[in-house]
N, C-alpha and C positions, 0 to 999 in steps of 0.2 A: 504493500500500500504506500502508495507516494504519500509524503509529507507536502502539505499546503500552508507554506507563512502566510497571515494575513499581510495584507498592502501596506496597513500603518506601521505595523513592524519593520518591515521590509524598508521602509522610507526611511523609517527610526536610526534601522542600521546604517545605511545607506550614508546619511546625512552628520550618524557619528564618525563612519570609516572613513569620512573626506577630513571631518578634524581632523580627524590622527594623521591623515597626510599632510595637510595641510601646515600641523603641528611640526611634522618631521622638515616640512619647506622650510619652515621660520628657522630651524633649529640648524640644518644643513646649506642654507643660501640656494637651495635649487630650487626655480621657479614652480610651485605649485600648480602651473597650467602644464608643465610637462608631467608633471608626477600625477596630474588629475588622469592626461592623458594613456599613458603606461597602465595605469588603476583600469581603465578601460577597456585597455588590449586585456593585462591578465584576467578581467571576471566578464568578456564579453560574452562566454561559450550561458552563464546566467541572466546577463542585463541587455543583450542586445535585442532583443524580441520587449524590451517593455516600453510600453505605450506611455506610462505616467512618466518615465524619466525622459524621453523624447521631447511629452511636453511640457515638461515644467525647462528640460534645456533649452528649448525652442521662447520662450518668455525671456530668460535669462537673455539671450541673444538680441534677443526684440530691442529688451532694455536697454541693452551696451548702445546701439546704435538710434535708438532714443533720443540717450542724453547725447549721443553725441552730434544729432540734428540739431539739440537744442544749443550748442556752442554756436551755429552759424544760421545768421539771420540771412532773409534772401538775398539782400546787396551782397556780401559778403560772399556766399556762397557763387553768385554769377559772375563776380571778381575774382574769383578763385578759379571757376571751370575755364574763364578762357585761359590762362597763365598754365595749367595744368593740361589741355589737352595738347600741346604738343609732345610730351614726357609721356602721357596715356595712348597714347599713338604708337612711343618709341619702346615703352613696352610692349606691347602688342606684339610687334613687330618681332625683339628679341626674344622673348617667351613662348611666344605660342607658333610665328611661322618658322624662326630658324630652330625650333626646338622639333617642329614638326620634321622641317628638312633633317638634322641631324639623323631622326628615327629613318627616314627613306632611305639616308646613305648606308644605316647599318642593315639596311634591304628587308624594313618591315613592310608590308603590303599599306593601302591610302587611308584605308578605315582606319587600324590600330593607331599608324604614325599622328593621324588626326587626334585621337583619343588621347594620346601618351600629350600629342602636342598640348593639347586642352588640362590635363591634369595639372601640367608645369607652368601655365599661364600665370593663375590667379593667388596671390600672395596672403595669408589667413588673414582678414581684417579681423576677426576677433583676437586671434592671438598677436597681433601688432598693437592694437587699442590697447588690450590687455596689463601687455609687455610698455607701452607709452606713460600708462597709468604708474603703474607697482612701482617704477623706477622713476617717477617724477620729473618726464620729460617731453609733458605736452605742451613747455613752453618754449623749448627753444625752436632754435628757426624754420629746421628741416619737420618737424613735426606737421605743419601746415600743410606744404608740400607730399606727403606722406600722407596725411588722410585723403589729399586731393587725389592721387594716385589710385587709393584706395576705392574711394566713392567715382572713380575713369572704370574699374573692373568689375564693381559690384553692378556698375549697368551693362556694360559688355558680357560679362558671363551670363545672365541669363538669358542671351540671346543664342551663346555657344551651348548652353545645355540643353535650348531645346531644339536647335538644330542636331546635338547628337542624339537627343532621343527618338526626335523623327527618322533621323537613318537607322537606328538600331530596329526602332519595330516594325524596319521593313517600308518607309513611306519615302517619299520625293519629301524635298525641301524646296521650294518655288522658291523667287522671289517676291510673291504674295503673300506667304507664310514670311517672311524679314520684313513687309511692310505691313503686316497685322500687327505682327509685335512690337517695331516702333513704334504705331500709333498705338497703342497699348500703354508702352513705358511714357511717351510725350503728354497725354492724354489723363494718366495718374501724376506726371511732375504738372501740370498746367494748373491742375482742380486743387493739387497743397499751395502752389505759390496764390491762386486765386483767393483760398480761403484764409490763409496765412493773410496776405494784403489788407483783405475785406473785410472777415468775419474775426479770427483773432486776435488782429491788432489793435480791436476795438472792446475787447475785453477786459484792459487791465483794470478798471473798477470791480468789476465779478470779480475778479482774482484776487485783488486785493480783499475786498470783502470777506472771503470764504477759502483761502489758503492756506487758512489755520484753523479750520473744521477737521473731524476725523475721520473724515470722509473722501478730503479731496483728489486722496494720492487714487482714490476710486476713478475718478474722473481721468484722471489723468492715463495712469496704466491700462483703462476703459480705451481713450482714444490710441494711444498706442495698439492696439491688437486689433481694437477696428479698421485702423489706415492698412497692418499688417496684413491684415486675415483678406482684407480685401485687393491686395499686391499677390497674397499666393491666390486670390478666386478669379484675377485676372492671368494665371500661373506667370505671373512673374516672381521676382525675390521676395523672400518677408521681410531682411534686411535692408532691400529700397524702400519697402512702404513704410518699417520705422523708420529710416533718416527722415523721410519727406513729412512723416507726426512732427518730429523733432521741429523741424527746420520751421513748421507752421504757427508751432508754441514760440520758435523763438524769437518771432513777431511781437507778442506779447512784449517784449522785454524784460521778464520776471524769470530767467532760467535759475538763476541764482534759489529761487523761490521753490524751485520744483526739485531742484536737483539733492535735498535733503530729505524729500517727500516719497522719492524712487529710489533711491540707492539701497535701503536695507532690503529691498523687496529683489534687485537687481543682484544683489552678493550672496542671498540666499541660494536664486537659480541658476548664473552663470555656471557655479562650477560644474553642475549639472551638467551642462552641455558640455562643457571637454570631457567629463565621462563617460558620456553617449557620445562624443566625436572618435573616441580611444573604443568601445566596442562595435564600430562599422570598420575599425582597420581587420582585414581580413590577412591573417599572413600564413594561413596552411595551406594554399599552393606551392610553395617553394617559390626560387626566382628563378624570375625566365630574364633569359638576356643580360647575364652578371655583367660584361663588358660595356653594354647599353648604357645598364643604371648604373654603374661606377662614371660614364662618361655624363650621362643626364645629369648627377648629382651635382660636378663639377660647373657643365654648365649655368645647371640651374641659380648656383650663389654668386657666380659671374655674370650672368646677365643681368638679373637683380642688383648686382651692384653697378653695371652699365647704367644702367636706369638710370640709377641715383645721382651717380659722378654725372652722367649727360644730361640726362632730364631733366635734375637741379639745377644747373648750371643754365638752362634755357628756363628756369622757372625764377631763377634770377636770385638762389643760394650763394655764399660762399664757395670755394674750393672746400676748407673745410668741412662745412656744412651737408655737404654734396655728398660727399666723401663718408661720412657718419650717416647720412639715412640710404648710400647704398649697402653699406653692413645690418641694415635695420628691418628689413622688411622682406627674407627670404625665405622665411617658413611657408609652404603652403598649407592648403586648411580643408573648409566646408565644400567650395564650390569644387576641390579636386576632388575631394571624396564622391560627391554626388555623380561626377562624370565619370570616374572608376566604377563604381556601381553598377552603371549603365552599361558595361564592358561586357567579355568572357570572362570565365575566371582564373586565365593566365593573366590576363589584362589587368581585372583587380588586384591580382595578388601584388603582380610587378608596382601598380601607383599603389596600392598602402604602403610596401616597404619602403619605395620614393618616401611618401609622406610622413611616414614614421622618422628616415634618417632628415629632410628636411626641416620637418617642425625641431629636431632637438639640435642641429647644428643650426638653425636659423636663430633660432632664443640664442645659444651660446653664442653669436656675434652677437646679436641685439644687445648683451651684458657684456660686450665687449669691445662694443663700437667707439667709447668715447676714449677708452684707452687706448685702444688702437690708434683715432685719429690723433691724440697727443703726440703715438711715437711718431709717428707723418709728417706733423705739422706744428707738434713741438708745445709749448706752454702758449695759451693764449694772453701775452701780455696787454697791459691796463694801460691805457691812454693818458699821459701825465698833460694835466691842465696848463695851457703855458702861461697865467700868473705861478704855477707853483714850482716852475722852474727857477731858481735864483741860485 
């Protein structure tokens, strides 16, 4: 007779075994998004088939990209896209067609090479957010540039995942089907910037009134999962339709206001989701194509840091600066996983392993970016005032 835990149980544990990792993070200096991760892989063979951790990870996610609509008000954020997509371009470019070509040269057939290409494209924005946060470096300069980057792929990729999913089940991808889906994504950013304008910005009496009810974090994490829920019912990202919540509150002008109203509810589920990110890595296939993926992996922290050094530099970074958010942003994440899924399961096996050794050498530059760039480019010396010259 099978043993049946009840679900509160089961949460109960669940949510004490991430302490104790979590505990072991604080105690060890290893980022507890890789150790969430890991946690994942070992107890997938139990958590990966459940439904409650999905979505309570999937909230957790919402959140992250939430608050972080709510940092950029619309000017800002339209000031930003044009600056950024030429950098959004130039990854493209290096991640996903020369990543594609690579796989053609080592003579994989156009399907896989596309697939493999797509896994290496898109850089984890939750684990970069994540990684920005924990280490206290959402202010310096390459940061900006770095979520602009970010929010260039998070709309690109879901136009890549579902043109791989129409070839996988067998259908034509038109160019009807790329002009549904932009008027799709256009059509969802139009209806936040409108409402953000129109309808939010004229709310800050409501808010102010009632933002210190105990209720309102209701309201708030309410509209978050409705802008969401209605991004994945248009099957685009959930991730776009939080930034575009975000971005509409942060019209308003009161993010400061919100952003103590979300966050315990946001730290609760997040780590949720690397644990559910860590049981979809599938790695009982073996690997296929050792000389590939030793050669991908390589690529892949080099183009990513192409990016950085190039694309900042056209985003109007420092050398330095450049230089520190190409070490910063090479982990891949969610939307690789989702497009490995969609695979064989040679396919898969090969991008979890990608993904597993990416995410853990991606974080170890990311913690090691700014010392790096010191050995580079040395102590960044302070500007002496020339009255204090004498």
């Amino acid at each position: 007779m099978e043993l049946e835990i009840p679900e509160l149980l089961a949460a109960g544990l669940i949510l004490f075994a991430m302490f104790v990792i979590g505990f072991l993070g604080l105690r060890t200096r290893i980022p507890d998004v890789i150790l969430f991760i890991l946690a994942g892989i070992v107890f997938s063979g139990l958590l990966s088939d459940s439904d409650i951790l999905y979505f309570a990870g999937e909230i957790g996610i919402v959140l992250l990209f939430f608050m972080l609509g709510m940092e950029f008000p619309i000017g800002k954020l339209g000031a930003i896209a044009k600056r950024v997509t030429p950098a959004g371009l130039l990854d493209l470019f290096l991640n996903f067609v020369l990543s594609t070509g690579i796989c053609l040269l080592f003579g994989l057939d156009v399907l896989t090479a596309f697939l493999i290409g797509g896994i290496l494209y898109a850089t984890s924005s939750s684990i970069t957010l994540k990684m920005l946060q924990n280490t206290k470096r959402t202010a310096n300069p390459e940061s900006e540039f770095l979520l602009g980057v970010l929010i260039f792929e998070d709309m690109a990729a879901p136009v890549m995942v579902a043109v791989f999913a129409g070839i996988m089940a067998g259908g034509e991808v038109t160019g009807m089907d790329f002009l549904f889906l932009a008027v799709k994504v256009t059509a969802l950013t139009l209806a936040a910037i409108f409402l953000g304008r129109f309808v939010f910005s004229k709310l800050k009496t409501f808010i102010d009134r009632n933002a210190g009810s105990d209720i309102f974090h209701l309201f708030l994490i309410g509209l978050a999962l409705i802008v969401s829920g209605t991004a994945v019912f248009l099957e685009l990202s959930e991730v776009l339709g939080a930034f575009l919540a975000g971005i509409m509150l942060a019209e308003t002008g009161r993010s400061e206001t919100f952003e103590p109203l979300i966050q315990p509810v946001r730290e609760l589920t997040l780590p949720l989701f690397f644990l559910w990110f860590g049981t979809q890595i599938n790695l009982d296939g073996g690997v296929m194509y050792p000389a590939l993926l030793t050669a991908l992996i390589g690529w892949s922290l080099l183009g990513k840091w192409l990016t950085g050094m190039a694309g900042g530099r056209m985003y109007g970074l420092s050398p330095r600066s450049a230089f520190r958010a190409g070490l910063s942003f090479t982990p891949r994440g969610e939307f690789s996983i989702i497009i490995a899924s969609a695979a064989t399961a040679e396919v898969m096996a090969f991008g979890s392993l990608f993904i597993v050794i990416s995410s853990a050498a991606g974080i170890a530059l990311f913690l090691y970016a700014p010392a790096l760039t010191k050995k580079v480019y040395g102590s960044k010396q302070k500007k002496i005032k020339p009255n204090a010259q004498r």
